[in-house]
C-alpha positions in Angstrom: 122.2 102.6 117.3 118.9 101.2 119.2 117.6 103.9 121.2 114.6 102.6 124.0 112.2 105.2 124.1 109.9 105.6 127.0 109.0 109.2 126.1 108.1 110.9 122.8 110.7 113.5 122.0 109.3 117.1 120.4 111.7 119.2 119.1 111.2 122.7 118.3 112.9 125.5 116.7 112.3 129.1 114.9 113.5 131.9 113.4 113.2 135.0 115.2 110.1 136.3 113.5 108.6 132.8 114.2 108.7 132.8 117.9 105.4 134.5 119.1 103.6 132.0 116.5 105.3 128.7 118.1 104.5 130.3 121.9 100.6 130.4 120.4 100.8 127.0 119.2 102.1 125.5 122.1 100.0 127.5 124.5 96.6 125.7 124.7 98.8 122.5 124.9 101.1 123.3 127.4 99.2 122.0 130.7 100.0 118.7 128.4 103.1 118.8 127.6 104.6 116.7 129.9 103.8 113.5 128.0 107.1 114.2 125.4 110.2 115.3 126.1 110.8 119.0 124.6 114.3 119.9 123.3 114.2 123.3 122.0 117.4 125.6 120.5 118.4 127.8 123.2 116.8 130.7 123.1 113.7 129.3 121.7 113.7 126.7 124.9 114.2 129.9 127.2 111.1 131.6 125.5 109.0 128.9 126.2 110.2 128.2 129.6 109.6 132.3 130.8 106.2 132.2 128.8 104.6 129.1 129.3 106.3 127.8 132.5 107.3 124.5 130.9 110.3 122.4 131.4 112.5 122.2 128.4 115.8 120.8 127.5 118.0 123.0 125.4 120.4 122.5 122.8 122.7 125.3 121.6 121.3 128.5 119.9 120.4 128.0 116.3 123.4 130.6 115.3 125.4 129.0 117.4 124.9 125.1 115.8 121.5 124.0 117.5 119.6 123.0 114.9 122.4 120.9 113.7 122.0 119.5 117.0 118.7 118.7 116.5 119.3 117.0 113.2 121.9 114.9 114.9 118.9 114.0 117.1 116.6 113.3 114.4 119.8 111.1 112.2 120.3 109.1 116.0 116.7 108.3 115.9 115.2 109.5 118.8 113.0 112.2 117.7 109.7 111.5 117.4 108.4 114.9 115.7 109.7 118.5 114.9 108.3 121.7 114.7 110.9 123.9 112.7 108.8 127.5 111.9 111.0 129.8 109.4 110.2 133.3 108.8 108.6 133.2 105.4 109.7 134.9 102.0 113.6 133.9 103.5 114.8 131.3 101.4 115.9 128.2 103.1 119.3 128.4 101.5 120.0 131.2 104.0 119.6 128.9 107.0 122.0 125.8 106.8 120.8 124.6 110.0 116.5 124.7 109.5 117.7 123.3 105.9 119.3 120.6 107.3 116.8 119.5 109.9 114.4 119.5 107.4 116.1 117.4 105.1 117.2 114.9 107.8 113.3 114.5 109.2 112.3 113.8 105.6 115.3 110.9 104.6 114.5 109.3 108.1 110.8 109.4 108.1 110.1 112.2 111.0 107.0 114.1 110.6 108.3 118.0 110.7 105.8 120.5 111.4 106.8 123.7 109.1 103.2 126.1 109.7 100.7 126.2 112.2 98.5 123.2 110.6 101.1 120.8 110.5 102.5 122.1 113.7 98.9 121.3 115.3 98.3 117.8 113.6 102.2 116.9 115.2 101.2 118.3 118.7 97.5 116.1 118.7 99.4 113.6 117.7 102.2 113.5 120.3 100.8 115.5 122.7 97.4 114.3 122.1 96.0 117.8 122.6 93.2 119.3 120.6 93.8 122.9 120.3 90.2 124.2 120.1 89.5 122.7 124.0 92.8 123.7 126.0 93.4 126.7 127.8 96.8 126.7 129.9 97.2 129.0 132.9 101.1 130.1 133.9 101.3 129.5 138.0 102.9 132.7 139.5 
């Protein structure tokens, strides 16, 4: 299916444990942010929106099917990069969903962002924000 793109689509999901890191990565971007389209997992997407006051579209939670979702997204061709953090020393094997939107960015050619420096090099490169020079302030 040909899908016309007038906006880069970011999606972003993470474990639990992984939250707090993808709020710190996205923070000195976020005054930029609205150049792509962000789809989050649910309760990542609400995490972002209460911390960094940025409009996000959600997908389900990532128990509850959302990263599926998001390789759906990916397989349909209308995601242009992915930050998917998992909390470390878990194997992937335990999470179907983070395993398969890894697998999905990697047969159809979709950079996915699984640390901080690759999470960085997707955001300049979407976002085209350098993380050393941006500060974001949250309006009240």
């Amino acid at each position: 299916m040909l899908h016309v793109r007038t906006v880069p689509l970011l999606a972003v999901l993470a474990d639990d444990y992984k939250k707090s890191e993808l709020i710190d990565l996205l923070r000195p971007c976020c005054g930029d942010l609205d150049v792509v389209r962000l789809v989050a997992t649910r309760d990542t997407g609400n995490l972002i929106r209460s911390r960094l006051g940025v409009d996000v579209e959600l997908v389900e939670a990532g128990a509850r099917g959302g990263a599926f979702q998001i390789a759906a997204l990916v397989v349909e061709g209308v995601v242009d990069g992915v930050i998917a953090l998992h909390q470390t020393g878990l194997s992937l094997g335990d999470d179907a969903g983070m395993l398969a939107v890894r697998r999905m960015c990697e047969i159809h050619d979709v950079a996915c962002a699984t640390n901080g420096a690759t999470a960085r090099a997707v955001l300049s490169s979407l976002v085209g924000c350098n993380v050393s020079r941006h500060v974001c302030v949250v309006k009240s």
